[in-house]
C-alpha positions as protocol buffer text, in pm:
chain_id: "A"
residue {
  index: 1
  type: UNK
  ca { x: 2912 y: -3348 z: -2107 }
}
residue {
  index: 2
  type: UNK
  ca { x: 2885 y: -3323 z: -1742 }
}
residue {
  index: 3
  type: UNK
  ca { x: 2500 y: -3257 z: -1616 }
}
residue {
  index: 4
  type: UNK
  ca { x: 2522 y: -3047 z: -1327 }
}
residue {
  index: 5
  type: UNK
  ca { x: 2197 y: -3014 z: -1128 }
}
residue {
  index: 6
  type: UNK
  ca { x: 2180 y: -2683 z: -904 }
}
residue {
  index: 7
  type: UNK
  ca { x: 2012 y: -2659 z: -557 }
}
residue {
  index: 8
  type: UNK
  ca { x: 1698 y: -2531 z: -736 }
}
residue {
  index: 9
  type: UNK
  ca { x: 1660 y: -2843 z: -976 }
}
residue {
  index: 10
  type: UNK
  ca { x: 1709 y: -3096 z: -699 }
}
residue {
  index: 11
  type: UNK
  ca { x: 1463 y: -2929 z: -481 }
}
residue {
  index: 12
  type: UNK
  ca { x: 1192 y: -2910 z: -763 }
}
residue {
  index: 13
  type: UNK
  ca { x: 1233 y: -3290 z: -812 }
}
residue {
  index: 14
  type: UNK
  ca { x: 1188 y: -3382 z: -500 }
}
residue {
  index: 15
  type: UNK
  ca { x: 837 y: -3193 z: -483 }
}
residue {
  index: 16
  type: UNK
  ca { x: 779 y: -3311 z: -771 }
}
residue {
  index: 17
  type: UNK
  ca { x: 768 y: -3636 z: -625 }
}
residue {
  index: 18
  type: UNK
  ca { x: 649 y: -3564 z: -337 }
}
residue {
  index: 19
  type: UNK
  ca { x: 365 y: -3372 z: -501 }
}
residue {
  index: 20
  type: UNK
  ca { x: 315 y: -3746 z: -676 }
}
residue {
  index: 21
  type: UNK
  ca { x: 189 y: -3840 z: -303 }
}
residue {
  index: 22
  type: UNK
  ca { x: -17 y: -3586 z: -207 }
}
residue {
  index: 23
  type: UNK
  ca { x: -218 y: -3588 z: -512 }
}
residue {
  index: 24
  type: UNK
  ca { x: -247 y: -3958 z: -542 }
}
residue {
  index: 25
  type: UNK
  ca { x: -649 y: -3921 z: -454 }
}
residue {
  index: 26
  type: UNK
  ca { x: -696 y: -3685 z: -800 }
}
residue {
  index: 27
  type: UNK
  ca { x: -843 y: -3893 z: -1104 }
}
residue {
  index: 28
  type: UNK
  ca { x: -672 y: -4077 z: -1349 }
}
residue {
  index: 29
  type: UNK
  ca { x: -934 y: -3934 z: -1618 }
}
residue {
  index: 30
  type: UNK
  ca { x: -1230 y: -3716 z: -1564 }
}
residue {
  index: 31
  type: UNK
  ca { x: -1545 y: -3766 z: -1708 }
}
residue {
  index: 32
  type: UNK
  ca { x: -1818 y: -3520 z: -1875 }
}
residue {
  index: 33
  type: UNK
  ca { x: -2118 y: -3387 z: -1640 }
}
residue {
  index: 34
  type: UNK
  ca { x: -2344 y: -3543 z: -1935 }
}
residue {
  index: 35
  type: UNK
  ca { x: -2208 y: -3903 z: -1873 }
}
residue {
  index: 36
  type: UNK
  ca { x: -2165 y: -3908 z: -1505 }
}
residue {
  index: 37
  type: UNK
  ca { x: -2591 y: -3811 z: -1517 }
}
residue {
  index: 38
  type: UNK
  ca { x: -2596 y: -4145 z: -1757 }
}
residue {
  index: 39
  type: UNK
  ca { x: -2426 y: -4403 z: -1494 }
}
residue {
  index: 40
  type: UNK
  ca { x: -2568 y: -4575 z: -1158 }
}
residue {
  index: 41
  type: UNK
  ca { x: -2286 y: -4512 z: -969 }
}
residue {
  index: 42
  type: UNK
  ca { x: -2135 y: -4223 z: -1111 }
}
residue {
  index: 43
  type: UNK
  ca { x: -1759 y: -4199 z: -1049 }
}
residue {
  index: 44
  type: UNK
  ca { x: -1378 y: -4197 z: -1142 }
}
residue {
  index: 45
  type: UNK
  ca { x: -1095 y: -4385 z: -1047 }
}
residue {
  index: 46
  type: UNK
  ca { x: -815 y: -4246 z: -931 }
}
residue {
  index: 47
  type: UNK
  ca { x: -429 y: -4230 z: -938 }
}
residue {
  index: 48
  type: UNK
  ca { x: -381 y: -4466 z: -633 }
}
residue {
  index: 49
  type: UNK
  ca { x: -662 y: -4718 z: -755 }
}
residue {
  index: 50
  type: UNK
  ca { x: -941 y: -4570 z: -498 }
}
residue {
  index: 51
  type: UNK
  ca { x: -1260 y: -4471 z: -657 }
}
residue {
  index: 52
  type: UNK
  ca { x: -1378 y: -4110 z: -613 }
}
residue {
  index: 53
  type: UNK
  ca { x: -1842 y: -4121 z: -635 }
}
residue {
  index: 54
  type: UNK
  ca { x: -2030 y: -3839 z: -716 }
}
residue {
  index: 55
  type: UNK
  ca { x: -2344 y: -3769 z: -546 }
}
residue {
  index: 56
  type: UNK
  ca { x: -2622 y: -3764 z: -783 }
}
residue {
  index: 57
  type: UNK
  ca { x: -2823 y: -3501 z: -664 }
}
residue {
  index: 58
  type: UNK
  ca { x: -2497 y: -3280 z: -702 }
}
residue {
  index: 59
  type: UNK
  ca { x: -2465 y: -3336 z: -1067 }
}
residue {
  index: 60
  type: UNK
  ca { x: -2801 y: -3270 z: -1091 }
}
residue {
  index: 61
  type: UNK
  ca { x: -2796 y: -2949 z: -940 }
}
residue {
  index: 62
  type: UNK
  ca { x: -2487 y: -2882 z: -1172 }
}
residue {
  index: 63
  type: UNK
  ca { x: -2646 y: -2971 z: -1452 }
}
residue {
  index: 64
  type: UNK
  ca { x: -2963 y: -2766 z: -1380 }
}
residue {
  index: 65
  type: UNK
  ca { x: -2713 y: -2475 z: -1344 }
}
residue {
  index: 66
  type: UNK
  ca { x: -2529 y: -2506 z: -1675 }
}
residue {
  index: 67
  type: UNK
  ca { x: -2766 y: -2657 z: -1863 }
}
residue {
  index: 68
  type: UNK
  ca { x: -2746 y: -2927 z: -2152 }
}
residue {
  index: 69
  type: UNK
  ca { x: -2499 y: -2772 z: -2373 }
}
residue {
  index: 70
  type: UNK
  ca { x: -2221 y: -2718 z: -2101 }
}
residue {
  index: 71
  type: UNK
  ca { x: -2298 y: -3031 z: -1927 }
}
residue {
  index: 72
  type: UNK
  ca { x: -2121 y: -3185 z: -2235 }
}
residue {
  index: 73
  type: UNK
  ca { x: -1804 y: -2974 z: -2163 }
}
residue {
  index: 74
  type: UNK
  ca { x: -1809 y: -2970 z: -1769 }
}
residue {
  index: 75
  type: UNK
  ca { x: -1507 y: -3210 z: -1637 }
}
residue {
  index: 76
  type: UNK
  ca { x: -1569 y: -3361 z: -1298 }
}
residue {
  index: 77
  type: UNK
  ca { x: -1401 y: -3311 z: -1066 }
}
residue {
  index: 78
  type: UNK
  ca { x: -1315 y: -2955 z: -1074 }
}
residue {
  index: 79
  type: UNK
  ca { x: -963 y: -2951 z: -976 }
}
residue {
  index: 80
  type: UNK
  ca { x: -904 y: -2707 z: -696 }
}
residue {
  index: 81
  type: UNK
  ca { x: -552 y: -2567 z: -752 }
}
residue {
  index: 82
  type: UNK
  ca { x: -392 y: -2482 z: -391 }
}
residue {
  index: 83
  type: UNK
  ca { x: -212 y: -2166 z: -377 }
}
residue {
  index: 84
  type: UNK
  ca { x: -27 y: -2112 z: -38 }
}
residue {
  index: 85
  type: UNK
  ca { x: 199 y: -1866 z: -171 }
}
residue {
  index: 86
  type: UNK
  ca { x: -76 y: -1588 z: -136 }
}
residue {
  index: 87
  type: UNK
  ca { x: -126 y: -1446 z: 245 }
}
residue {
  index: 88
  type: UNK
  ca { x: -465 y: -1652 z: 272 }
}
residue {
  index: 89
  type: UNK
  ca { x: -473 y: -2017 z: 141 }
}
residue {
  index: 90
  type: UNK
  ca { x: -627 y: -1930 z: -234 }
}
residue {
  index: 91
  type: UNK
  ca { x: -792 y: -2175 z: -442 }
}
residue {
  index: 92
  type: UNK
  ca { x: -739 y: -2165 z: -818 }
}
residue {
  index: 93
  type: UNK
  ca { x: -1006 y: -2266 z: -1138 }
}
residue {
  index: 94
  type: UNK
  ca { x: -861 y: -2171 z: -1455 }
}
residue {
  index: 95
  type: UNK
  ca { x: -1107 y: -2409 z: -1659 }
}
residue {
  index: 96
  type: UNK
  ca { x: -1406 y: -2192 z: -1818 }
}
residue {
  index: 97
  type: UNK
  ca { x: -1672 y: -2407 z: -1761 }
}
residue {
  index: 98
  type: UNK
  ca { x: -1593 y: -2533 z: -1405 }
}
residue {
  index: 99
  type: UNK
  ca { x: -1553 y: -2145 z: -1315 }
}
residue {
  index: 100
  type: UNK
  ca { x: -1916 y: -2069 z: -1462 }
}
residue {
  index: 101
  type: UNK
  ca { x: -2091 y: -2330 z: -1263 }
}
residue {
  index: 102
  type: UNK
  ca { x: -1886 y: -2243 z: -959 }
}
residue {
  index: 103
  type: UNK
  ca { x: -1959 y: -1902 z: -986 }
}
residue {
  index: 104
  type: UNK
  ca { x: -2307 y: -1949 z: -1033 }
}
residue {
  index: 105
  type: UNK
  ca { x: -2334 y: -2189 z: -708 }
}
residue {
  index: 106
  type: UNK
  ca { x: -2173 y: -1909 z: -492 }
}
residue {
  index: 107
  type: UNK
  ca { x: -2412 y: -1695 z: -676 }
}
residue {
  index: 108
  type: UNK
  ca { x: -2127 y: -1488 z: -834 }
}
residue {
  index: 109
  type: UNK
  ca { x: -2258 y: -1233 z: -1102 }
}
residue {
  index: 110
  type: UNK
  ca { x: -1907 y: -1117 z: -1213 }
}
residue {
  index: 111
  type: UNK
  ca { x: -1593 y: -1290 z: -1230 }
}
residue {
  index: 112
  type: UNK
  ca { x: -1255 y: -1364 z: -1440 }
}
residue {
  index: 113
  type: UNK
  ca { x: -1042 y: -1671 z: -1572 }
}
residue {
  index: 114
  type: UNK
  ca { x: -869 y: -1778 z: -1342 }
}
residue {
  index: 115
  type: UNK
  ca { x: -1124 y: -1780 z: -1122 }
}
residue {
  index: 116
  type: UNK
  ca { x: -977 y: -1757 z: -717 }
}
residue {
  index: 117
  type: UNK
  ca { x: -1151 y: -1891 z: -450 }
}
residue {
  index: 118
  type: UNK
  ca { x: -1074 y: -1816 z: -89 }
}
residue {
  index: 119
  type: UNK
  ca { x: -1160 y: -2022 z: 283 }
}
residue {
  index: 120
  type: UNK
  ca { x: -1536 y: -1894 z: 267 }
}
residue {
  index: 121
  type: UNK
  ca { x: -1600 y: -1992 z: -128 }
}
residue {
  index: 122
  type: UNK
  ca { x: -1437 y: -2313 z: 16 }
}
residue {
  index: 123
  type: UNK
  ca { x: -1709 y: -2330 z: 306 }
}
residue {
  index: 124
  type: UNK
  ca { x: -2045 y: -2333 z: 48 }
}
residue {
  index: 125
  type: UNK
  ca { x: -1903 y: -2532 z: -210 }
}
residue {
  index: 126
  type: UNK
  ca { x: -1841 y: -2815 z: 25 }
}
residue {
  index: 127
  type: UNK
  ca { x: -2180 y: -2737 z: 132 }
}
residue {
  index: 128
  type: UNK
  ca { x: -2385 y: -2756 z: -202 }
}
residue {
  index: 129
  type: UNK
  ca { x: -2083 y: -2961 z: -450 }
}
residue {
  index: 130
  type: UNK
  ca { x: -1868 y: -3123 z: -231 }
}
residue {
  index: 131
  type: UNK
  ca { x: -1826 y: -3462 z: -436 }
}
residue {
  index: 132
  type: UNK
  ca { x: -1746 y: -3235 z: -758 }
}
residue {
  index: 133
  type: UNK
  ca { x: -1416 y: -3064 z: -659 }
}
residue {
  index: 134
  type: UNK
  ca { x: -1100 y: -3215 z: -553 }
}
residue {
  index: 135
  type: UNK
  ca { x: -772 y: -3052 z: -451 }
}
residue {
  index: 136
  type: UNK
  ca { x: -474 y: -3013 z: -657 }
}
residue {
  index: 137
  type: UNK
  ca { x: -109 y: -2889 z: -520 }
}
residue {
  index: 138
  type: UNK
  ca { x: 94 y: -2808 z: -776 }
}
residue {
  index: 139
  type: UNK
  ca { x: 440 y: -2598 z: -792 }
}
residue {
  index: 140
  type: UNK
  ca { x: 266 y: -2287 z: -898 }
}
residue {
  index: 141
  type: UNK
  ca { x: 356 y: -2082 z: -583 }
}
residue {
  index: 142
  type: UNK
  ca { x: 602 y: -2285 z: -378 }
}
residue {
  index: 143
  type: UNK
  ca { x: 912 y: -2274 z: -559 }
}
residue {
  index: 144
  type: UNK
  ca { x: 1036 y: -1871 z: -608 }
}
C-alpha cells in the first residue's frame, strides 16, 4: 500500500515540529495550587530541562481568590493558548478552574468556557500573576 502524504499533511508535520520548539519552555507536568503553597521554592520543570518558579506571593493571592477547595484542582501554570487566527492576537483558557481565578483577577463577573483573553487581559495578568501563566501555540487556528 503506497502512503501518499498531501501538501496539507506535510505542512502540519512540520509545525508540528516546529511547534515542539517554540513550546519547549511549557512544563513537563504541572502541579496543584495546594502543593506549590507546600514547597520553598515552588516550581516545575520544563520540556527543555529549564525550571519555571512561581512567585509566592502570587499563589497566595490565587489561593486567597479560589479558596481551599479549588486550590486542590488549580494546575499551574495556566496555559495560555495563542490564537492568531482571530483579527487581534486572542488568548485561550478552556480549563474551568484556571478561567475562574482568571476571571476573578481581572475582576470579571460573567464569563464562558473557553474563556478568551485579549492584549489588555494580557496587560493585568502579567501585572498581578505573571509567574502563573505560560503561553501555548498550538495548531488550533493556523492550519485552515
Amino acid at each position: 500500500m503506497v502512503n501518499i502524504l498531501t501538501n496539507r499533511d506535510i505542512i502540519e508535520a512540520y509545525l508540528r515540529e516546529e511547534l515542539k520548539v517554540v513550546n519547549r519552555s511549557l512544563p513537563l507536568k504541572r502541579k496543584l495550587l495546594a502543593e506549590l503553597l507546600r514547597e520553598e521554592y515552588p516550581h516545575v520543570i520544563t520540556r527543555d530541562g529549564g525550571i519555571h518558579m512561581f512567585r509566592k506571593s502570587e499563589l497566595k493571592l490565587a489561593y486567597e481568590l479560589l479558596g481551599d477547595e479549588l486550590a486542590g484542582k488549580l494546575y499551574l501554570p495556566i496555559i495560555l493558548e495563542v490564537r492568531t487566527d482571530l483579527k487581534e492576537t486572542t488568548l485561550v483558557v478552556k480549563d474551568e478552574v484556571a478561567a475562574k481565578l482568571i476571571a476573578r483577577v481581572l475582576g470579571l463577573s460573567k464569563y464562558e468556557l473557553p474563556l478568551y483573553l485579549y492584549p489588555v487581559h494580557l496587560q493585568e495578568l502579567r501585572k498581578k500573576i505573571e509567574t502563573l501563566i505560560q503561553y501555548a501555540f498550538t495548531l488550533e487556528g493556523i492550519t485552515p
